[in-house]
C-alpha positions as CSV (number, residue, x, y, z in Angstrom):
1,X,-33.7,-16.4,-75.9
2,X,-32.5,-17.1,-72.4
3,X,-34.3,-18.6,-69.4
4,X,-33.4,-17.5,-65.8
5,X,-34.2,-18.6,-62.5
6,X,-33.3,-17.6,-59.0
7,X,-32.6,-20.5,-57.3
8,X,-29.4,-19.4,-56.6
9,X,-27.5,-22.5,-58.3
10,X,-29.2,-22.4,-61.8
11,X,-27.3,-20.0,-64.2
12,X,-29.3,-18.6,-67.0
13,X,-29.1,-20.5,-69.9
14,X,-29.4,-19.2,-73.6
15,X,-31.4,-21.2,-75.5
16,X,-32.1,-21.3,-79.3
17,X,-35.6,-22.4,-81.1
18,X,-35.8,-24.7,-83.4
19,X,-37.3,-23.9,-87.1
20,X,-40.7,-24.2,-85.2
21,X,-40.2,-22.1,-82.5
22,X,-39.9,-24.4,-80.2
23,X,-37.4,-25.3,-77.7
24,X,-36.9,-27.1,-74.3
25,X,-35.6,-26.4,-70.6
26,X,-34.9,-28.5,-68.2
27,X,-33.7,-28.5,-64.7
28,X,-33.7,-29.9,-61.0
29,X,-35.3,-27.7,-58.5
30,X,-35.2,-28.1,-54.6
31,X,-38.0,-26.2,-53.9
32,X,-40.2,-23.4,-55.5
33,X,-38.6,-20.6,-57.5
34,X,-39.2,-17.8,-59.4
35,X,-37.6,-17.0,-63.0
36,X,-38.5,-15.5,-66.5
37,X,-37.9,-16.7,-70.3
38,X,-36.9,-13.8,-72.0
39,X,-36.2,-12.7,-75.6
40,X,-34.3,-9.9,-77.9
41,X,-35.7,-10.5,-81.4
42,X,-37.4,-10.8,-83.3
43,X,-39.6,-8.7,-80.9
44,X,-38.6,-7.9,-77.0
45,X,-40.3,-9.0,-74.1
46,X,-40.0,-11.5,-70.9
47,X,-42.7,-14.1,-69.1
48,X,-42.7,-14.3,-65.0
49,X,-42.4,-17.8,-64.0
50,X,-42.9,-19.5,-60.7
51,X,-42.0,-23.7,-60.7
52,X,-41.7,-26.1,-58.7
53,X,-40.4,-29.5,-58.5
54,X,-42.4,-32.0,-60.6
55,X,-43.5,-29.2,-63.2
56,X,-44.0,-29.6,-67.1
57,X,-45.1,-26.4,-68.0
58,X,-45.7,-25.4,-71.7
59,X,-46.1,-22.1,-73.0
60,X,-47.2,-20.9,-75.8
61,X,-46.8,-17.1,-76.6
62,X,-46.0,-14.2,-79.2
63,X,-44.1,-12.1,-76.1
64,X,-46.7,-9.5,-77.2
65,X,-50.4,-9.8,-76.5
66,X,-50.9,-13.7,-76.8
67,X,-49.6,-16.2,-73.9
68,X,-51.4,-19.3,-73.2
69,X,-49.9,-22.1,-70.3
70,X,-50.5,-25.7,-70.1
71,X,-49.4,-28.5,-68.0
72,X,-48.3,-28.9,-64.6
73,X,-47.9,-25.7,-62.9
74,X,-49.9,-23.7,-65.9
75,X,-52.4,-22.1,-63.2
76,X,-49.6,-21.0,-61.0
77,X,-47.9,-19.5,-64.3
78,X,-51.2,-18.0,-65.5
79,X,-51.9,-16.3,-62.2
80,X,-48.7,-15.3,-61.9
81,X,-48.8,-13.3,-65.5
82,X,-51.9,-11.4,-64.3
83,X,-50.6,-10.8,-61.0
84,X,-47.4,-9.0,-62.9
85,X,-49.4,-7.5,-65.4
86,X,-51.7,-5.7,-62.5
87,X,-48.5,-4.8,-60.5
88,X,-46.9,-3.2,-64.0
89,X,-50.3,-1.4,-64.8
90,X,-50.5,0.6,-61.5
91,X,-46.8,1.2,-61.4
92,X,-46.3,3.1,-64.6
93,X,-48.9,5.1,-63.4
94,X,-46.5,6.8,-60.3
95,X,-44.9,9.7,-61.7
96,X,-43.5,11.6,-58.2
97,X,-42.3,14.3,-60.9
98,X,-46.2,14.8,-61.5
99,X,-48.2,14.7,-58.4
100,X,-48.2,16.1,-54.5
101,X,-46.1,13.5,-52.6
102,X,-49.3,12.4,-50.4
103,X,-50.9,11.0,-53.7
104,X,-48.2,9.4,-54.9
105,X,-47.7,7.4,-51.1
106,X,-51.7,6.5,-51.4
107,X,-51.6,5.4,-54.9
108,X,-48.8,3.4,-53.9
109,X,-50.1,1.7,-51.2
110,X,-53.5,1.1,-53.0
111,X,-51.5,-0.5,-55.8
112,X,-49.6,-3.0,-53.0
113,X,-53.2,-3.4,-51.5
114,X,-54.7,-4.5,-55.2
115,X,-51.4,-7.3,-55.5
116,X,-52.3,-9.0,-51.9
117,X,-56.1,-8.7,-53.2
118,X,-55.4,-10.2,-56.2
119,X,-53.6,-13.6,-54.9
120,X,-56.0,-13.8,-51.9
121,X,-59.1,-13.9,-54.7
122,X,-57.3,-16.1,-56.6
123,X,-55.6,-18.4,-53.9
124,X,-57.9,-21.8,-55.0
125,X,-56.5,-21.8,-58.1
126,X,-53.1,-21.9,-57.0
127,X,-50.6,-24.2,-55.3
128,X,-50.2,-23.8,-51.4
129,X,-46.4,-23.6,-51.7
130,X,-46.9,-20.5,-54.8
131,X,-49.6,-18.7,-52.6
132,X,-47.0,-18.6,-49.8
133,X,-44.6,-17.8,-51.4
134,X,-45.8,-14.6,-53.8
135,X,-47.6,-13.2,-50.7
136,X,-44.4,-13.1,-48.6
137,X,-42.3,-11.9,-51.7
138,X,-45.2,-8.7,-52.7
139,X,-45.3,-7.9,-49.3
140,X,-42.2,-7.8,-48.1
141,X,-41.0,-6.1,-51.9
142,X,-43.5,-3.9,-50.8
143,X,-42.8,-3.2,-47.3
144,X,-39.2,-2.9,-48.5
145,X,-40.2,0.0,-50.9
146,X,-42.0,1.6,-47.9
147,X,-38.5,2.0,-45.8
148,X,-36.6,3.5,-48.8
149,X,-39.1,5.3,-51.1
150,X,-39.2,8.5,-49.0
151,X,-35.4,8.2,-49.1
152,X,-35.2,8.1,-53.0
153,X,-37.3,10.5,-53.6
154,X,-35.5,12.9,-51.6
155,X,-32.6,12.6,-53.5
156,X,-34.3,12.7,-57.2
157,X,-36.7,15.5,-56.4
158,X,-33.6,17.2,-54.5
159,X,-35.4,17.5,-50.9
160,X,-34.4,16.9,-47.1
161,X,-35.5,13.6,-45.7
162,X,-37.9,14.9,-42.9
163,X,-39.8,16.5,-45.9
164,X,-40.3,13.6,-47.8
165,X,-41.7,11.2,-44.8
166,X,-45.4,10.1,-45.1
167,X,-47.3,9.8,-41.5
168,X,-46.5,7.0,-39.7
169,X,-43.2,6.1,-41.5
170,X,-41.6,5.7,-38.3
171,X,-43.7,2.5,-37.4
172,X,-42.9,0.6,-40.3
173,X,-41.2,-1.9,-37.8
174,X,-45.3,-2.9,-37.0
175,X,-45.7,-4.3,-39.9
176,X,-42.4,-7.1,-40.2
177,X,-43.3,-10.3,-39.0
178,X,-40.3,-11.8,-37.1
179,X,-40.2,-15.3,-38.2
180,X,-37.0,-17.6,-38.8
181,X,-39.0,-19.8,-40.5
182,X,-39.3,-16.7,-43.3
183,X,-35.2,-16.2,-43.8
184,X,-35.7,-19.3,-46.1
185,X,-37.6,-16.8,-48.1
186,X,-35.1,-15.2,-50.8
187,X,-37.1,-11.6,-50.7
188,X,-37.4,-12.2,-46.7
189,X,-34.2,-12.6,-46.6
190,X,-32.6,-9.7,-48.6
191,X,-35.2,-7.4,-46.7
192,X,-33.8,-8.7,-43.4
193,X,-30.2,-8.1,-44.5
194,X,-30.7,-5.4,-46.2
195,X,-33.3,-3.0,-45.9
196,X,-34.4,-3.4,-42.0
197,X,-30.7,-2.7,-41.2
198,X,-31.7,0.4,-43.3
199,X,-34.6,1.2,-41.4
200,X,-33.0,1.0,-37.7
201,X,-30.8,3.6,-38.9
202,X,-32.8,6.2,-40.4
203,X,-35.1,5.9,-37.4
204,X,-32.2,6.2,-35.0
205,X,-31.1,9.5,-37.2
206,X,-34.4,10.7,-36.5
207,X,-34.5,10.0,-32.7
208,X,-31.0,12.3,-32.7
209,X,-32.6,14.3,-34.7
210,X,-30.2,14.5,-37.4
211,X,-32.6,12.8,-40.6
212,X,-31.4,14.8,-42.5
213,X,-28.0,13.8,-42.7
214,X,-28.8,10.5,-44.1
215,X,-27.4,11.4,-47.1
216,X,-24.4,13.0,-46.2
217,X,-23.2,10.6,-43.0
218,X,-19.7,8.8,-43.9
219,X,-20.5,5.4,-45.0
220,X,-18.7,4.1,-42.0
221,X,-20.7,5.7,-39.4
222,X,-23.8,4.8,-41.5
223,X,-23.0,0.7,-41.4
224,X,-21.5,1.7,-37.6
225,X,-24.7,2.9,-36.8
226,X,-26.6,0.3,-38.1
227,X,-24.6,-2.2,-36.6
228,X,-25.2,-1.2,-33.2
229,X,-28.7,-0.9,-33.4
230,X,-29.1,-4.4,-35.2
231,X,-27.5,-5.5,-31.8
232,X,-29.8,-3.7,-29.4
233,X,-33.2,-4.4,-31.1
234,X,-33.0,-7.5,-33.1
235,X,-32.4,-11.1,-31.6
236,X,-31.5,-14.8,-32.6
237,X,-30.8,-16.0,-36.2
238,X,-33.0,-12.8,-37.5
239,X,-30.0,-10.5,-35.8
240,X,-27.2,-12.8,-36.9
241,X,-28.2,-12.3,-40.7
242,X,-28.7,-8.8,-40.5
243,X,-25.3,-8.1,-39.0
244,X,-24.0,-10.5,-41.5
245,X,-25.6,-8.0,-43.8
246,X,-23.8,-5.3,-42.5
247,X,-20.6,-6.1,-42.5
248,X,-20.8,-7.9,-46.0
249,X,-21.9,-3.9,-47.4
250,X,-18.9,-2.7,-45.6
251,X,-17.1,-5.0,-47.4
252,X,-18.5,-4.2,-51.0
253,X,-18.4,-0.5,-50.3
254,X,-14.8,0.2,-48.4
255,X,-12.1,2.2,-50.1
256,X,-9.6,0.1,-47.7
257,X,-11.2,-3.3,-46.8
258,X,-8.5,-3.9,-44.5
259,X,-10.1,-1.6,-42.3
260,X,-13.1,-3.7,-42.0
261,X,-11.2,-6.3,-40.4
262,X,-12.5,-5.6,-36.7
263,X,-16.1,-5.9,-38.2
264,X,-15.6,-9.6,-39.0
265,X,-13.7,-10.3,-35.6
266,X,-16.5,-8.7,-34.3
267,X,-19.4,-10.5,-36.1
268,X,-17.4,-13.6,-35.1
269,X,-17.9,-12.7,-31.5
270,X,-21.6,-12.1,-31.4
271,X,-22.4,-15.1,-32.8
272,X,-21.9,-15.1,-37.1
273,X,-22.0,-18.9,-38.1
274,X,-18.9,-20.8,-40.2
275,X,-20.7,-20.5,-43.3
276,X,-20.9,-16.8,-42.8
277,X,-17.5,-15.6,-41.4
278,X,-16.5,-18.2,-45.1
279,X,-18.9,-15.8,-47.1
280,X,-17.3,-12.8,-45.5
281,X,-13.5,-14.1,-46.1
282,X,-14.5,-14.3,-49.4
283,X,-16.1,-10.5,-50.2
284,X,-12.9,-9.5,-48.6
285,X,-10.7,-11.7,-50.6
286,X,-12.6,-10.3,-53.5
287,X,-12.6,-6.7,-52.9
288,X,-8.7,-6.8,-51.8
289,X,-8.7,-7.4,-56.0
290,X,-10.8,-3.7,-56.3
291,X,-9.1,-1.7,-54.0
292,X,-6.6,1.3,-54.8
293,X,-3.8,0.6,-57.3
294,X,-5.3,-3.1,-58.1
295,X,-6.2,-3.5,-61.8
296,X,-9.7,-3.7,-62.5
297,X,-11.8,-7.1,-64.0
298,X,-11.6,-7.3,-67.1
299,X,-14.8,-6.8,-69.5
300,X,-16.3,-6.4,-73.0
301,X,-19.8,-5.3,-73.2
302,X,-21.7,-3.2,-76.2
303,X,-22.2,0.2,-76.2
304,X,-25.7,1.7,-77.5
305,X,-24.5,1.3,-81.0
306,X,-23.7,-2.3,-80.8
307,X,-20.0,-2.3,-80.6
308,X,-17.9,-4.2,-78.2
309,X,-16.0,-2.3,-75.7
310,X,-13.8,-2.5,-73.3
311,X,-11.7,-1.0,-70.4
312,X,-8.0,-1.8,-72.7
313,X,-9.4,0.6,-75.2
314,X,-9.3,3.8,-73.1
315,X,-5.4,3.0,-72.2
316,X,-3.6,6.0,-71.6
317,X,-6.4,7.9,-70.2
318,X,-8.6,8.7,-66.8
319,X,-12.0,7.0,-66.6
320,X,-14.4,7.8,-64.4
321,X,-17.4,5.0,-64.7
322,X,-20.5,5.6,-63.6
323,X,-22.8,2.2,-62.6
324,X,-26.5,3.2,-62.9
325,X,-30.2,1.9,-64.4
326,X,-33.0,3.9,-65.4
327,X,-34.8,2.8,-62.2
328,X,-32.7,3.9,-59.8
329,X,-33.8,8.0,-58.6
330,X,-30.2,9.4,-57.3
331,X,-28.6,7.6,-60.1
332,X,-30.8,10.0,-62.7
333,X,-30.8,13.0,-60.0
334,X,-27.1,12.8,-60.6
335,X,-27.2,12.4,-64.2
336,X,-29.7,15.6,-64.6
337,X,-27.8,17.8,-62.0
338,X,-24.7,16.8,-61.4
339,X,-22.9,15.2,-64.4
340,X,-23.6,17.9,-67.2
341,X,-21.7,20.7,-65.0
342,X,-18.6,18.5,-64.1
343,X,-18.5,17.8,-68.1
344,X,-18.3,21.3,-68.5
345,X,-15.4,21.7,-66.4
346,X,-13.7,19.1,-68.7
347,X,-15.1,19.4,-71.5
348,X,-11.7,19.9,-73.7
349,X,-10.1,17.5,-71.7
350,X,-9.6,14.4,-74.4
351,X,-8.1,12.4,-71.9
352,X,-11.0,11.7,-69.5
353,X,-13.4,9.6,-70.4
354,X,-16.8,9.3,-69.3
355,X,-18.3,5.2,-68.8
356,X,-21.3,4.9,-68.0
357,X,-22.4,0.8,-67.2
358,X,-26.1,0.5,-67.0
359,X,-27.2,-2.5,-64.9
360,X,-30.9,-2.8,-66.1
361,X,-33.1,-5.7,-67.1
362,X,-34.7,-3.6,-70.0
363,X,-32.5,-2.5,-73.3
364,X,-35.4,-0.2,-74.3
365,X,-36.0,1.1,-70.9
366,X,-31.6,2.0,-71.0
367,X,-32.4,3.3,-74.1
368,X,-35.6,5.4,-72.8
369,X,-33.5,7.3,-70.2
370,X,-30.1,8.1,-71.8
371,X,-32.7,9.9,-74.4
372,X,-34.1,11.3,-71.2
373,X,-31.6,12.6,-69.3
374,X,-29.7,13.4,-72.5
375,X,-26.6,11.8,-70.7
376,X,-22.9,12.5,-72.7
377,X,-20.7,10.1,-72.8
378,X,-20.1,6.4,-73.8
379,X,-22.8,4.0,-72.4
380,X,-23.0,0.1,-72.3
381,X,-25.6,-2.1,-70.9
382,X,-24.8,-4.8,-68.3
383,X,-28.5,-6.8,-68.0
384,X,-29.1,-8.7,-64.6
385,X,-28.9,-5.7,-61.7
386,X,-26.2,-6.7,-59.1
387,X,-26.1,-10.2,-60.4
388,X,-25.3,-8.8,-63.7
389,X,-21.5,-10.4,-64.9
390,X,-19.9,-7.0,-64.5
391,X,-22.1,-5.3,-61.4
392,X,-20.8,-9.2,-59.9
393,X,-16.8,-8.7,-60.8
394,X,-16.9,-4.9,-59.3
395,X,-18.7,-6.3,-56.4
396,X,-21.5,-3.5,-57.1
397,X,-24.4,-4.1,-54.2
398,X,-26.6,-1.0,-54.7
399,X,-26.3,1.7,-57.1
400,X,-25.3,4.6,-58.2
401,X,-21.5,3.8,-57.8
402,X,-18.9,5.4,-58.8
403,X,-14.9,4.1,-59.6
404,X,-12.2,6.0,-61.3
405,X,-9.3,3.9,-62.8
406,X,-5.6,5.8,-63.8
407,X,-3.8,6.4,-67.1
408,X,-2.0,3.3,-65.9
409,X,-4.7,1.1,-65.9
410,X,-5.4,0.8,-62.5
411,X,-8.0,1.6,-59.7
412,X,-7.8,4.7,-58.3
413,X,-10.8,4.8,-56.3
414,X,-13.9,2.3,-56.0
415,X,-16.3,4.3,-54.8
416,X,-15.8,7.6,-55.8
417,X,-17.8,10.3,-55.0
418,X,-20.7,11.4,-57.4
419,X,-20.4,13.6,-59.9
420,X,-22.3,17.0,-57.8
421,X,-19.7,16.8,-55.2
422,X,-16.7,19.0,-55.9
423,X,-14.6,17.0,-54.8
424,X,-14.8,14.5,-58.0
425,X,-13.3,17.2,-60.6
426,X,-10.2,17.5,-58.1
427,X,-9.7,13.9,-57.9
428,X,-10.0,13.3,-61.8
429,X,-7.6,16.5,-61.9
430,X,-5.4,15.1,-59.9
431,X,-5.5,11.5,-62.0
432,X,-4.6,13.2,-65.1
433,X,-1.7,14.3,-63.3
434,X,-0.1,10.9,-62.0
435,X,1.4,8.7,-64.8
């Protein structure tokens, strides 16, 4: 049993029950966060939280149909429950493998519409400080989904962008609230970091005309791109965090980080603050550790049978790892179309191996889509997305990602291409033949 919290400071701390069941967590908190108590056996399942400073919050539950909170802060946990078990309801219910695209974007948008219902009905039961603060995170979760959904499914349903786009998509910008108050917010935050960067960009492609080449556009002239029109269209402390943004995904995704070195300069220039240009020398220190011919982190994790495994145990031979989760639509797109035929190609080739690092929350849900996608090779399970320990040492920001390491132990390339492009069967090819 673990409890997690994402403060930022508080590490998730295993925890073992007593002979009653019970046991006891305690931490300081700053200000309101959210988190989950979690557990593997004997049954599976996880509880949202949301405290704040001052709570002493006891909950009583099977982890199966039975949960009951009391204390200080049990109506902002009960609430909270509902509130997750409404927004898990309506999304297992959108399949886009199963209805017209239009349906899918208004079920979605109903289901977002039913979450802000649902805490604005309930918002007199609840602290100020937890009404705030689930309202910004749904919506801008939401909003967040909006931006990259049409991308996502263009990939796993194996369609151009421009065909994917519901009406209106290019207006998106109407509905962000630019407020500097917000970037305290952690889901405010990443969306202004992250996805509105994003956004810029694929609205840009579309005023060139050139959508369509979201996909296929060099990851340089993607965070290029961005970059410039982060600068012309965004303004203030709002602009400084998503450049930081930026150049911090260079920085996780370059072959050569050295060649990211004008970025910072240039962050520096228009205005990045000390703690950021610190942040930035330390991705870079960081990745300088993952880049061609460095040795990789080491790790042991289980595989889906329960044995420990780990990178020293393929000595001797190519290994091409794949970083993926169920959720995540190119990650299975490639694992349908792309990884069966470049198997194929080396299939009696005993010295490549195949690693595939799953970063998802949910063993049974790992489980569920290896099954799936009947995927071949050896799989382990990583749990905690980007912040998971591994996802953390490969400096893994989004997925799928793709690194091929030597026969001599070392990295060959950290972001390889994925398994559909052509290219990836010349460069394992040509790793089998350096010793």
């Amino acid at each position: 049993m673990w409890v997690s919290l994402d403060d930022g400071k508080t590490e998730p701390q295993k925890l073992k029950p007593d002979a009653t069941g019970m046991f006891e967590f305690s931490t300081f908190l700053e200000r309101g966060t959210d988190g989950r108590v979690s557990i593997d056996n004997p049954v599976k399942g996880s509880i949202p939280l949301y405290l704040e400073p001052g709570d002493n919050l006891l909950i009583r539950t099977d982890f199966k149909d039975n949960t009951s909170f009391s204390g200080t802060g049990a109506e902002n946990a009960g609430v909270l429950k509902e509130l997750m078990d409404l927004y898990l309801a309506n999304y297992n219910k959108l399949d886009a493998t199963k209805i017209p695209l239009n349906v899918l974007y208004e079920q979605n948008e109903q289901m977002n519409k039913a979450n802000l219902d649902f805490l604005d009905n309930n918002k007199s039961k609840v602290s100020k400080s937890f009404y705030d603060h689930q309202r910004t995170k749904f919506y801008y979760d939401a909003l967040g989904m909006e931006v990259i959904m049409p991308y996502l499914l263009s990939q796993g349903l194996n369609k151009k962008f421009s065909e994917t786009l519901p009406p209106g998509y290019m207006d998106l910008m109407k509905k962000v609230k630019f407020s500097e108050a917000l970037l305290a917010h952690d889901t405010y935050n990443r969306f202004v970091r992250g996805t509105l960067p994003v956004f810029l960009r694929f609205r840009r492609l579309n005023q060139l005309g050139q959508l369509d080449s979201a996909s296929t556009l060099p990851e340089a002239e993607k965070r290029k791109m961005e970059y410039e029109q982060v600068k012309e269209h965004l303004s203030g402390k709002i602009r400084s965090l998503a450049l930081f943004g930026i150049v911090n995904n260079m920085l996780l995704s370059a072959k050569d980080v050295n060649q990211c070195k004008d970025y910072i300069k240039q962050f520096a220039a228009d205005g990045g603050s000390k703690e950021q240009l610190a942040e930035l020398q330390r991705v870079y220190d960081q990745a300088l550790k993952l880049s061609a011919g460095a040795v990789p982190p080491p790790f042991t994790l289980n595989d889906i049978n329960g044995k420990q495994v780990s990178l020293k145990d393929f000595a001797g031979k190519v290994i091409y790892i794949d970083f993926w989760a169920s959720w995540c639509s190119p990650c299975r797109y490639e694992m349908k179309n792309g990884s069966p035929k470049l198997h194929a190609k080396l299939a009696n080739n005993k010295d490549v191996i195949f690693l595939y690092i799953s970063i998802d929350d949910s063993e049974d849900k790992w489980r569920q889509a290896i099954a799936e996608d009947k995927i071949e090779g050896i799989h382990l399970l990583s749990k905690g997305g980007v912040k998971s320990v591994v996802a953390k040492a490969f400096n893994i920001s989004g997925i799928p990602r793709y690194v091929i390491i030597g026969r001599d132990g070392k990295i060959i390339d950290n972001d390889a291409p994925r398994p559909s492009q052509d290219i990836t069967y010349d460069k394992i090819i040509d790793a089998l033949k350096s010793e």
